[in-house]
FIDRENMI-573837 format. One line per 8 residues: number of its first residue (from 0); their letters; for each residue x, y, z of C-alpha. Coordinates in nm, 3 decimals. Example, Ala and Ser with C-alpha at 12.3 -4.5 7.8 and 13.67 -1.06 7.14 Angstrom:
FIDRENMI-573837
0) as) 1.230 -0.450 0.780; 1.367 -0.106 0.714
end
This chain:
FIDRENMI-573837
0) xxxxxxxx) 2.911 1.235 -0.173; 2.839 0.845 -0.225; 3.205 0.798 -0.106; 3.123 0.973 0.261; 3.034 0.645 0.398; 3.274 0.431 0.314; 3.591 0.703 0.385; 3.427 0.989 0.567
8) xxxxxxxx) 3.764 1.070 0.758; 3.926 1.094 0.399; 3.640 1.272 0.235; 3.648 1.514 0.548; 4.017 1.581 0.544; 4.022 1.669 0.174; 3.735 1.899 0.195; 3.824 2.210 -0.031
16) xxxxxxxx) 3.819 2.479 0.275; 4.070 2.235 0.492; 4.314 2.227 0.210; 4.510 2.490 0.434; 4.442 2.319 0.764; 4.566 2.024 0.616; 4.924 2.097 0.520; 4.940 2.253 0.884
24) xxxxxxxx) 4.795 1.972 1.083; 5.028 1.700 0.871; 5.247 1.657 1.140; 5.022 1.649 1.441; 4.815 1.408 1.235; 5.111 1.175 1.172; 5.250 1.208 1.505; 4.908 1.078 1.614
32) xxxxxxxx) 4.959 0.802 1.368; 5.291 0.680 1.507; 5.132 0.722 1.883; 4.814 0.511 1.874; 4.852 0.287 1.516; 4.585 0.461 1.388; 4.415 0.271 1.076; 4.119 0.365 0.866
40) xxxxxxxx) 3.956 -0.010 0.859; 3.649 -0.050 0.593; 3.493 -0.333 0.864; 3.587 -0.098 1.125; 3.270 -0.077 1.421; 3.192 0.282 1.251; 3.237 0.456 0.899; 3.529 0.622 1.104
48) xxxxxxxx) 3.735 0.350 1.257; 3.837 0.334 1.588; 3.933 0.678 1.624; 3.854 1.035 1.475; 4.110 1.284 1.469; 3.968 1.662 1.503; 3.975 1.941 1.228; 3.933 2.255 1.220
56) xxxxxxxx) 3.544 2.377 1.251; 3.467 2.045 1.334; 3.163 1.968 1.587; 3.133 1.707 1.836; 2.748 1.675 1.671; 2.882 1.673 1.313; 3.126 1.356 1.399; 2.864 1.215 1.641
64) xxxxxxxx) 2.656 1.227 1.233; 2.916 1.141 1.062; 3.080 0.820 1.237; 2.708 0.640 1.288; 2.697 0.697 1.681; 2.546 0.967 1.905; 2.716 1.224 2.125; 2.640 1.080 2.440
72) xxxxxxxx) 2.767 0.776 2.331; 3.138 0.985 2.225; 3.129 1.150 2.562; 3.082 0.831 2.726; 3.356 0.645 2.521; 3.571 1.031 2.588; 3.562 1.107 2.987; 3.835 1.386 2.955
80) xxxxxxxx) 3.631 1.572 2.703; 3.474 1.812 2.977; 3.345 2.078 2.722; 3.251 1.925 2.433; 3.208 2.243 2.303; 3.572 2.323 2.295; 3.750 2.054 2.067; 4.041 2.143 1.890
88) xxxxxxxx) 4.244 2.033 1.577; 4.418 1.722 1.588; 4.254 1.583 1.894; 4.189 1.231 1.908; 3.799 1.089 1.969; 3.775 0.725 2.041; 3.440 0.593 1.856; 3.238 0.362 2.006
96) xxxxxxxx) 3.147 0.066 1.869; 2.864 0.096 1.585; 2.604 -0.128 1.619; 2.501 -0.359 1.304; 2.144 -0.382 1.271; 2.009 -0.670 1.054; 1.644 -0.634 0.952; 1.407 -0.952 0.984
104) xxxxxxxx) 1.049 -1.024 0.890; 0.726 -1.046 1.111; 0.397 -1.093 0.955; 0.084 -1.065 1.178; -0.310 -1.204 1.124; -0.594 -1.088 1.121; -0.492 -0.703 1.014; -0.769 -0.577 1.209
112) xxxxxxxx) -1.019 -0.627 1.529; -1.125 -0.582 1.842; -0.896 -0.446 2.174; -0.840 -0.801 2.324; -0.814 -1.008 2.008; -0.570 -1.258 1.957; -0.309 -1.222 1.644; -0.101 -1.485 1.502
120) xxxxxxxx) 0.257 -1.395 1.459; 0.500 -1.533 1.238; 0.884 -1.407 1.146; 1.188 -1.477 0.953; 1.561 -1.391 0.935; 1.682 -1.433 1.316; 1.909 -1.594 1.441; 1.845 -1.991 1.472
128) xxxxxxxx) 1.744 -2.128 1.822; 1.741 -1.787 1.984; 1.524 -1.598 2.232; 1.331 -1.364 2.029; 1.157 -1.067 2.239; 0.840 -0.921 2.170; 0.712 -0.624 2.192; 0.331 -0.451 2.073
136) xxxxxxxx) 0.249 -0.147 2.085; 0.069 0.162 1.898; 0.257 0.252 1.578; 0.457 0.552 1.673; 0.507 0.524 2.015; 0.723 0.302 2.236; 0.620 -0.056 2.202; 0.597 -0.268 2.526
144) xxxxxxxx) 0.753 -0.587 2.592; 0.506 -0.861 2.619; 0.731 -1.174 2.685; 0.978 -1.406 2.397; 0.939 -1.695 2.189; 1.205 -1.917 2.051; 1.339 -1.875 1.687; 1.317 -2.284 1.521
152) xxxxxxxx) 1.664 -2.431 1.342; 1.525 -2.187 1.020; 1.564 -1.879 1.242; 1.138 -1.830 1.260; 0.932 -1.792 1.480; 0.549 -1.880 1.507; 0.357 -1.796 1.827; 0.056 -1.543 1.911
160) xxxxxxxx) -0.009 -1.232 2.120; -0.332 -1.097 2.281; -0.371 -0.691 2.145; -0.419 -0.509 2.497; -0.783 -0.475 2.576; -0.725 -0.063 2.631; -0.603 -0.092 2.282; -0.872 0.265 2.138
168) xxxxxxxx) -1.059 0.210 1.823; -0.893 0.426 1.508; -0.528 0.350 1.632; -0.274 0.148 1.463; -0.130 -0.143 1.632; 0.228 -0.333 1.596; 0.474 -0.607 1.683; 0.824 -0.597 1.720
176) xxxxxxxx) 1.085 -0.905 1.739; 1.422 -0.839 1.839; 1.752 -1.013 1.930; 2.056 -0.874 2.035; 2.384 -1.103 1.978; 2.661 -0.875 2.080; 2.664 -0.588 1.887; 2.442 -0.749 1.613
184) xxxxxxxx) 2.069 -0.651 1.685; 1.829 -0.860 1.460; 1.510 -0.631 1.460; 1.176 -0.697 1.298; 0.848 -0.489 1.292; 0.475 -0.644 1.183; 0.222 -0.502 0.981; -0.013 -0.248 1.161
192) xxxxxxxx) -0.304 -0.379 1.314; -0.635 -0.180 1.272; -0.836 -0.124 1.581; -1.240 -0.174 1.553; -1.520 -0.078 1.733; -1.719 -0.291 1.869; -2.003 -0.335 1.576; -2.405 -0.317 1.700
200) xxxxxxxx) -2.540 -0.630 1.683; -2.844 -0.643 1.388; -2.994 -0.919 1.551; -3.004 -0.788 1.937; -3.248 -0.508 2.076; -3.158 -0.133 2.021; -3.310 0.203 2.007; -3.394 0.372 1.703
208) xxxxxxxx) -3.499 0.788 1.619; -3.758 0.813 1.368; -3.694 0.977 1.110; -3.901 1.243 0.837; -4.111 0.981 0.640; -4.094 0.678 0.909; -4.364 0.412 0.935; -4.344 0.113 1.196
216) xxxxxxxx) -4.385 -0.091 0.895; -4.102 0.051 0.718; -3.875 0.098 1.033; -3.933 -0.327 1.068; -3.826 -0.377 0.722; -3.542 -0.180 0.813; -3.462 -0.362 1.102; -3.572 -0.735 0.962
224) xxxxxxxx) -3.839 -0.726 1.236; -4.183 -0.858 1.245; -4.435 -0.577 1.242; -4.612 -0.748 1.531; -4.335 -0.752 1.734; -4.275 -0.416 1.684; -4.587 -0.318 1.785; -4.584 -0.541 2.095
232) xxxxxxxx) -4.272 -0.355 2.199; -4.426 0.001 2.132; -4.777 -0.008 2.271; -4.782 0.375 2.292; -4.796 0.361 1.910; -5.142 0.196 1.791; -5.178 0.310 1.481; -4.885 0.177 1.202
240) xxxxxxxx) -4.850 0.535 1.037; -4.898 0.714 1.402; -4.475 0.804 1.375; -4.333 1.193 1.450; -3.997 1.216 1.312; -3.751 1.230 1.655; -3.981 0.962 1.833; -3.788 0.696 1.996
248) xxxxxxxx) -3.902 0.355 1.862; -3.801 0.070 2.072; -3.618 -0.238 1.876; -3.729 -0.569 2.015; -3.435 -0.834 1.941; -3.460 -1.082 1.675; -3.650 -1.361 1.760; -3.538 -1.652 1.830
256) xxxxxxxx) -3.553 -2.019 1.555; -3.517 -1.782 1.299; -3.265 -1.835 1.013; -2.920 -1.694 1.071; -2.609 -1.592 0.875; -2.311 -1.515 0.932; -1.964 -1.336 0.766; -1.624 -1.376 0.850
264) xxxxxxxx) -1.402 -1.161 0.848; -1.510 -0.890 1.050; -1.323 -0.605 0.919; -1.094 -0.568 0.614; -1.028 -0.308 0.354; -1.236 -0.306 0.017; -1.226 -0.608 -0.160; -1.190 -0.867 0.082
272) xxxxxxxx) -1.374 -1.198 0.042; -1.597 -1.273 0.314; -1.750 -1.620 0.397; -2.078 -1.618 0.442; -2.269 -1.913 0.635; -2.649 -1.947 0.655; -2.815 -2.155 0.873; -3.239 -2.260 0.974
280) xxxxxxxx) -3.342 -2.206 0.583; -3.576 -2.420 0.438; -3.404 -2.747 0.264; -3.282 -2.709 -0.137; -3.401 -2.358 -0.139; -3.247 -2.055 -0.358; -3.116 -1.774 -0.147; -3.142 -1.456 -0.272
288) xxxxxxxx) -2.825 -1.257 -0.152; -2.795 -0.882 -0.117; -2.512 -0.670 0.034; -2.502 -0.312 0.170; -2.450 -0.066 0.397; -2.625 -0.161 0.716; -2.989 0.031 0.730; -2.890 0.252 0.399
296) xxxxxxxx) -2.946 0.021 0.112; -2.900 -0.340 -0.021; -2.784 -0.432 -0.403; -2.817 -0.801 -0.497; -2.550 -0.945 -0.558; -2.654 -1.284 -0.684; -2.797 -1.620 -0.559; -2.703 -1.960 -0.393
304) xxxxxxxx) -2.857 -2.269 -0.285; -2.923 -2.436 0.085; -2.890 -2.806 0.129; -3.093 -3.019 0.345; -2.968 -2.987 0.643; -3.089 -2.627 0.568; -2.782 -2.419 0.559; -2.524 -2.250 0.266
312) xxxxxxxx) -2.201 -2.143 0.267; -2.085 -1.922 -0.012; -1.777 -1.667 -0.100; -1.846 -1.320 -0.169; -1.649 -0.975 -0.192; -1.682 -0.630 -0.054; -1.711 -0.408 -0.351; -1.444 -0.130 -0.431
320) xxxxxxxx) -1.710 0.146 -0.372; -1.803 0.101 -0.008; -1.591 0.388 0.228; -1.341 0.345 0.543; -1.543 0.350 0.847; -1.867 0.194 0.651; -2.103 -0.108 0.828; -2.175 -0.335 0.592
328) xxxxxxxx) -2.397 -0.634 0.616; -2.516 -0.911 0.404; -2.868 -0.992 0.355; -3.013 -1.370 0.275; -3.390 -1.415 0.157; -3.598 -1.675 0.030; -3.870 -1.578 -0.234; -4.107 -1.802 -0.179
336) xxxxxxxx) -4.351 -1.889 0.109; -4.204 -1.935 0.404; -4.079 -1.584 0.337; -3.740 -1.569 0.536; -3.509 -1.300 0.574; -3.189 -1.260 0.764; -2.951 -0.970 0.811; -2.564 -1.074 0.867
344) xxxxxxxx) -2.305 -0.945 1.174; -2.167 -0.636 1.047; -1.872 -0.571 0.823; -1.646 -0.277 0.909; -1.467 -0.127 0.604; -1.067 -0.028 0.708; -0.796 0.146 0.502; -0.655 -0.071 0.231
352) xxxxxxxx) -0.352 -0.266 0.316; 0.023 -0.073 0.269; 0.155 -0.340 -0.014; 0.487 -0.202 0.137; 0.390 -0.395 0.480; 0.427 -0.783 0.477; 0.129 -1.031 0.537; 0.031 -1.344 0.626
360) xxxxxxxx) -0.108 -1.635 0.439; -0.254 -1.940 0.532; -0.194 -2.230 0.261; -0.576 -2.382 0.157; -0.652 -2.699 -0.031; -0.489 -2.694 -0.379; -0.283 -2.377 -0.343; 0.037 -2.392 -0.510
368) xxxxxxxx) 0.336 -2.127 -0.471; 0.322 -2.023 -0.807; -0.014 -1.939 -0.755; 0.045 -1.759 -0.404; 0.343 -1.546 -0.598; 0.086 -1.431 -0.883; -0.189 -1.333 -0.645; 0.041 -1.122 -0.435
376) xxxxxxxx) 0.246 -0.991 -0.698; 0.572 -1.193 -0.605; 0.805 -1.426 -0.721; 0.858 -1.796 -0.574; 1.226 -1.693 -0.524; 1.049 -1.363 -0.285; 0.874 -1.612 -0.100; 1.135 -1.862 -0.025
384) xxxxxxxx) 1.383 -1.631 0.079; 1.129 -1.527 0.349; 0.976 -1.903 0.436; 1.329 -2.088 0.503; 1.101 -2.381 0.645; 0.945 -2.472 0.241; 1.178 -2.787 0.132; 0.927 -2.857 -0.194
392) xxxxxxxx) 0.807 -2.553 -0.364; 0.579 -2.753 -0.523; 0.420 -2.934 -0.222; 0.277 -2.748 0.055; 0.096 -2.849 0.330; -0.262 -2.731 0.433; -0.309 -2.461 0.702; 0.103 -2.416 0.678
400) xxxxxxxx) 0.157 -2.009 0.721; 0.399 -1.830 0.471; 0.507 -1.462 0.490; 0.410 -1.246 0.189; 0.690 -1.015 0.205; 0.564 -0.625 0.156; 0.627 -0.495 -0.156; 0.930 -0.220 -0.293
408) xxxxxxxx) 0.777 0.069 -0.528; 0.864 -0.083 -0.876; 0.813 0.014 -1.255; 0.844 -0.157 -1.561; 0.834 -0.088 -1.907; 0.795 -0.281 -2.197; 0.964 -0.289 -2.504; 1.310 -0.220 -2.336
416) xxxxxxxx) 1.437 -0.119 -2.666; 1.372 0.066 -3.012; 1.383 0.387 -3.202; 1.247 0.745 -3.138; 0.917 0.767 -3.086; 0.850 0.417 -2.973; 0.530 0.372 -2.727; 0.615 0.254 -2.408
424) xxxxxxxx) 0.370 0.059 -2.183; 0.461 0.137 -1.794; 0.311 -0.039 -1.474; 0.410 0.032 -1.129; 0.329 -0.190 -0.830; 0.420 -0.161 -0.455; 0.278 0.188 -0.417; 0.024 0.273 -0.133
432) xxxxxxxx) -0.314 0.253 -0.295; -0.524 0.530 -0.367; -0.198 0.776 -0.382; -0.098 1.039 -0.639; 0.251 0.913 -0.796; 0.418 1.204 -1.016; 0.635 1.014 -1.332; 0.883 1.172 -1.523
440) xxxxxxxx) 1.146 1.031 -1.820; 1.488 1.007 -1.751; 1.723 1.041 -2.005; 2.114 0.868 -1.865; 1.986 0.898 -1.510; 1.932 1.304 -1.560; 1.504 1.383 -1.505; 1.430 1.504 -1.883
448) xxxxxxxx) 1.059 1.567 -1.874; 0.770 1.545 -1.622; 0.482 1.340 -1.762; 0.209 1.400 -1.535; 0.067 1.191 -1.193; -0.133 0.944 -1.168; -0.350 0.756 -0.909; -0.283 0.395 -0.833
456) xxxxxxxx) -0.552 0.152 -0.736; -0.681 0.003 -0.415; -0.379 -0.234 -0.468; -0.113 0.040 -0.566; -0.077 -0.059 -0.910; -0.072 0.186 -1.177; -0.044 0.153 -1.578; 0.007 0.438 -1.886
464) xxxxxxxx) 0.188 0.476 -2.206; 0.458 0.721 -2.274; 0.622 0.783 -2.593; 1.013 0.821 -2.623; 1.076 1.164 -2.727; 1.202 1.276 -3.060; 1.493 1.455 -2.898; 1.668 1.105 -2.804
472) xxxxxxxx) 1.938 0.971 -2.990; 2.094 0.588 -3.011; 2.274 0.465 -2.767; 2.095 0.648 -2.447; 1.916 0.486 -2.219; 1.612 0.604 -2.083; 1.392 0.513 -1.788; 1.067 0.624 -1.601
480) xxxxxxxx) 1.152 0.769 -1.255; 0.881 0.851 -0.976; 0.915 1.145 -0.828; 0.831 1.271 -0.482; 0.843 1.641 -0.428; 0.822 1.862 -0.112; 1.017 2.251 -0.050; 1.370 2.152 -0.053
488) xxxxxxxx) 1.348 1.989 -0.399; 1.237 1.638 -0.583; 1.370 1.298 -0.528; 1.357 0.988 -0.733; 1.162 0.698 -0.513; 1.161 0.439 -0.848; 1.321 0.403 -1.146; 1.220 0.180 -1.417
496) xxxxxxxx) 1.438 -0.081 -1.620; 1.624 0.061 -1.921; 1.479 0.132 -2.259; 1.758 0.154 -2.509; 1.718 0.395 -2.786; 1.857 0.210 -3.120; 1.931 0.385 -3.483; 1.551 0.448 -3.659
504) xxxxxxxx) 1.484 0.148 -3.924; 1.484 0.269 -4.274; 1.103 0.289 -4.327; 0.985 0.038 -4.622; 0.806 0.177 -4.913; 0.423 0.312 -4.842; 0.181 0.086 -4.978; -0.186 0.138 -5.095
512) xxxxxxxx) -0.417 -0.183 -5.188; -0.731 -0.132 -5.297; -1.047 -0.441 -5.356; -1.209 -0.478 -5.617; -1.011 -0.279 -5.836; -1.304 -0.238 -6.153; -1.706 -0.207 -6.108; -1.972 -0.045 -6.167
520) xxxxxxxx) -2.072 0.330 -6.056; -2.167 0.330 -5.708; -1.950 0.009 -5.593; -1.776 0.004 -5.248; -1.407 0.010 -5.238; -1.188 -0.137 -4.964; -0.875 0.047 -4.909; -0.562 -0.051 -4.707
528) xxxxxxxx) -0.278 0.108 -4.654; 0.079 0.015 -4.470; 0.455 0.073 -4.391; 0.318 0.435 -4.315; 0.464 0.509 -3.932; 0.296 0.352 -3.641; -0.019 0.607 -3.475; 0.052 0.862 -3.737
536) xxxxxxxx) -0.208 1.088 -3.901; -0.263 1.026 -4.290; -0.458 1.265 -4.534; -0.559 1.070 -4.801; -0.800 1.142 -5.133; -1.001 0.996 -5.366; -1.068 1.141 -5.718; -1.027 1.052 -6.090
544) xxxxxxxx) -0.690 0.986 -6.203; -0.437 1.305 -6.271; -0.738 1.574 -6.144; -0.837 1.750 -5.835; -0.984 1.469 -5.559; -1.316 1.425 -5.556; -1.325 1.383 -5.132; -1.027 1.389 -4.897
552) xxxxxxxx) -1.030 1.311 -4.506; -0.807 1.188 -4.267; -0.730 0.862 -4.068; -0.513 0.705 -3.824; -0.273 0.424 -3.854; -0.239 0.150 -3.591; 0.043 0.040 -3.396; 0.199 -0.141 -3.672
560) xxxxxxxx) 0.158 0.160 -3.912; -0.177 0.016 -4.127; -0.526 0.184 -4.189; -0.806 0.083 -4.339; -1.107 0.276 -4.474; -1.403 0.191 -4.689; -1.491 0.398 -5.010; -1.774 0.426 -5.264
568) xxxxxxxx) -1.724 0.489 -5.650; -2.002 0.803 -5.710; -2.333 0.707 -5.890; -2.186 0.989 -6.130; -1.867 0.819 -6.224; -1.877 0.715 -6.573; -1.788 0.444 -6.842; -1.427 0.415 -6.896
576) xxxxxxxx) -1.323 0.648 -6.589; -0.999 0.568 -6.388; -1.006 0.688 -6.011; -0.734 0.664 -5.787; -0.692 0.683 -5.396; -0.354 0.853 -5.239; -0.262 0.910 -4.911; 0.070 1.119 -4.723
584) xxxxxxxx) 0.164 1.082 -4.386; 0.061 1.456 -4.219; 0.378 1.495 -3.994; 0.567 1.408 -4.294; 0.389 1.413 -4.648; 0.725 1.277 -4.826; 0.582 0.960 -4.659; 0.327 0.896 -4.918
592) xxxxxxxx) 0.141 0.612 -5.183; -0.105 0.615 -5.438; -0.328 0.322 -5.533; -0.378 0.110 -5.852; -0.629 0.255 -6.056; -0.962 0.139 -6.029; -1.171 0.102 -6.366; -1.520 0.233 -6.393
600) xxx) -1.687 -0.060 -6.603; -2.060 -0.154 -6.710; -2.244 -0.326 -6.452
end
């Protein structure tokens, strides 16, 4: 089937249950040929050329599929084909022209908000100096088009949008640059957007239900609130612990000349560094810092210092266990008297970003593209190929905005070659985070074995060890696939680099050392053994020489086929004595050693 595409008329015509139809349509078909020059052309405008000649049990749907167009489109190209229900052999279709569609790059910023906000928009890969259109809309649905821009001499673009304000919370926004040269269509589609709710205020007046256990001094902890306040604003209530749980407690807003801070971003999945600001602390003052979910709890998280003009600014990030959908808030104190306390804007926790989707980074003081690759899990070559505009890697210039392309599923394994039995290490990136990702070895591009699923992380990465079987023989190669399954089968969405399987090393001579070798009864005894195979069981014993062992166990060799294990000569052993330790590989005990004798001497 891999050939279809290239000669689907061929592959078509030579179809085993046409072989009959064939030799009778031969001289229709080259009649045809004579009449119109029909040629099969590789660069033709469709997999099928210019024209399609009909077979039998053909369907105008199934060459609509097979030439890369659509019916409407053949019927439009066709006027005399009145029922296109009634084709017959050896009629000739004109194809209409296929259009190419190149794929560019847009990368949008921020990845979430508000309906209204403004988004940065950046692309690559169209075609230089040309009117780009843009388009936004919710993912899914039928983007509409919001005005152009003009691609630069590297064929980006760099210009911003304003999300609709009707944009709901919970949807998934996008933006789409396109440009249509003839029948070349240069198309690219943004990362989604993440749509917000608008976020209560901490710091402005609310309502609040009291709840099984409420005080008015605890509900103005809760809220950072002065008690007095509170009770200002609630004169019905005179007493502090006079509180029914379902009472509605009025929330005065924070007052004002009281110390502020601040996060940015707003929104962002787990693990996103936030900036936090403070501001109307007292001067060279520690900070104590907590973070939480907003009126559930606060952890600290650590400490930082205001300057005298009485703010801080410090870097912090949301931790991997708060939940999509979460407030979360950040909470700055001071310890000593004036006793000062201020709760943050909120935090809104979102999914975790698709590493398949691109994204946007803006270039700080002292970055560097090596480091930009590593953090993103790129190369500089992946990054140039998408920022046309970077003449110096190796200079870069403050607040400049490069693409982060999105990422492919990938695996790797490490060693890529060795005998039977070899351990494997295997990391995959490039997978959405948080998803189940079945593995199986591949032996010569056939699946051999299913090894399981894992879970990647909150960045898609995943790491395990797998051992190449015993079954495998030199000269194969063998990968790790991942494998996505549904009812009509499995298919292969990754497949590692190669491992070669090479001819098993003659293993070297089993060796037992042993320190001290003479001492007293009761001395300790070092034992070491190697050249036994790598993470193999060993039995080993310890007795006098040429009798039954006086204790035997078992160990474990490392990776590089040593063990180790520490021994003691009994108090019983006597003058003149020789003891010896042996050990045999379990899986194989023709794999063995036995240790120089040690002597049993006066102390």
């Amino acid at each position: 089937m891999k050939y279809l595409y290239f000669f689907p008329q061929v592959y078509r015509i030579f179809r085993p249950r046409r072989a009959i139809a064939l030799i009778l349509l031969i001289p229709i078909i080259l009649l045809n040929i004579r009449s119109n020059e029909f040629i099969i052309n590789a660069s033709a405008q469709s997999p099928c050329g210019d024209t399609y000649i009909v077979l039998p049990d053909d369907t105008i749907e199934e060459i609509a599929e097979l030439c890369g167009t659509t019916v409407d489109a053949i019927l439009e190209f066709n006027p005399e084909i009145t029922d296109p229900d009634n084709l017959y052999p050896g009629q000739i279709i004109r194809i209409p022209e296929v259009e190419s569609v190149f794929e560019s790059i847009i990368a949008i910023a921020p990845a979430c908000g508000l309906p209204g906000s403004s988004l940065l928009v950046v692309g690559s890969g169209f075609p230089v100096n040309s009117n780009v259109q843009l388009s936004i809309g919710q993912k899914g649905f039928n983007p509409t088009i919001i005005g152009g821009t003009t691609s630069d001499e590297f064929g980006r673009i760099d210009t911003s949008v304003i999300l609709p304000s009707t944009a709901q919370p919970g949807t998934f926004w996008v933006v789409t640059g396109e440009v249509q040269i003839s029948s070349a269509k240069f198309i690219g589609v943004s990362n989604k957007f993440s749509v917000i709710p608008l976020a209560p205020d901490p710091n402005a007046s609310t309502t609040y239900i009291a709840q099984e256990g409420d005080t008015l001094l605890s509900i103005a902890i809760k809220f950072n609130r002065d008690l007095e306040s509170l009770l200002i604003a609630n004169p019905q209530y005179s007493e502090i612990n006079q509180i029914n749980s379902g009472q509605l407690i009025y929330i005065p807003p924070q007052e004002s000349g009281t110390s502020v801070t601040t996060i940015k971003p707003i929104c962002g999945p787990v693990e996103t560094e936030i900036l936090v600001n403070g501001t109307g602390f007292p001067p060279v003052t520690t900070i104590n810092l907590s973070m939480g979910q907003y009126l559930v709890s606060y952890e600290p998280v650590g400490t930082t210092s205001s300057n005298r003009s009485r703010t801080f600014q410090t870097k912090m990030n949301i931790p991997s266990t708060a939940q999509i959908g979460e407030y979360w808030v950040v909470v700055a104190g001071t310890s000593r008297i004036p006793n000062l306390r201020s709760i943050s804007n909120i935090f809104i926790i979102t999914q975790p970003k698709d590493p398949k989707q691109p994204s946007l980074y803006i270039v700080k003081p002292g970055d560097t593209l090596n480091a930009i690759a590593a953090e993103y899990t790129q190369t500089v070559a992946s990054l140039l190929s998408v920022n046309p505009q970077i003449s110096n890697p190796n200079q870069l210039d403050i607040g400049e905005k490069i693409i982060i392309p999105g990422q492919r599923e990938t695996i790797l394994i490490t060693p890529t070659s060795g005998p039977i039995l070899t351990i494997i290490q295997v990391g995959g990136l490039g997978f959405p985070p948080f998803s189940a990702v079945t593995l199986g070895l591949s032996r010569d591009t056939v699946i051999f074995s299913f090894e399981g699923t894992l879970t990647t992380d909150v960045n898609g990465f995943f790491r395990t060890d797998y051992l190449i079987p015993l079954s495998a023989q030199p000269g194969e190669t063998w990968t790790v696939v991942a494998i996505e399954s549904d009812t009509t089968g499995a298919e292969i969405i990754a497949r590692s680099n190669e491992f070669t399987v090479t001819s098993q090393q003659p293993l070297l001579q089993p060796i037992l050392t042993i320190w001290p070798q003479d001492g007293p009864p009761g001395s300790a005894l070092s034992v070491v053994g190697s050249n036994f195979p790598s993470y193999s069981e060993i039995l080993y014993a310890f007795g006098l020489e040429e009798e039954s062992p006086f204790i035997s166990s078992t160990t474990w060799t490392e990776i590089n086929g040593t063990f180790a294990i520490d021994l003691f000569i009994p108090m019983s052993a006597e003058i003149g004595e020789s003891w010896v330790v042996t050990a045999e590989s379990i899986d194989n005990p023709q794999i063995n050693a036995i240790s120089p004798v040690f002597s049993v001497v006066e102390p």
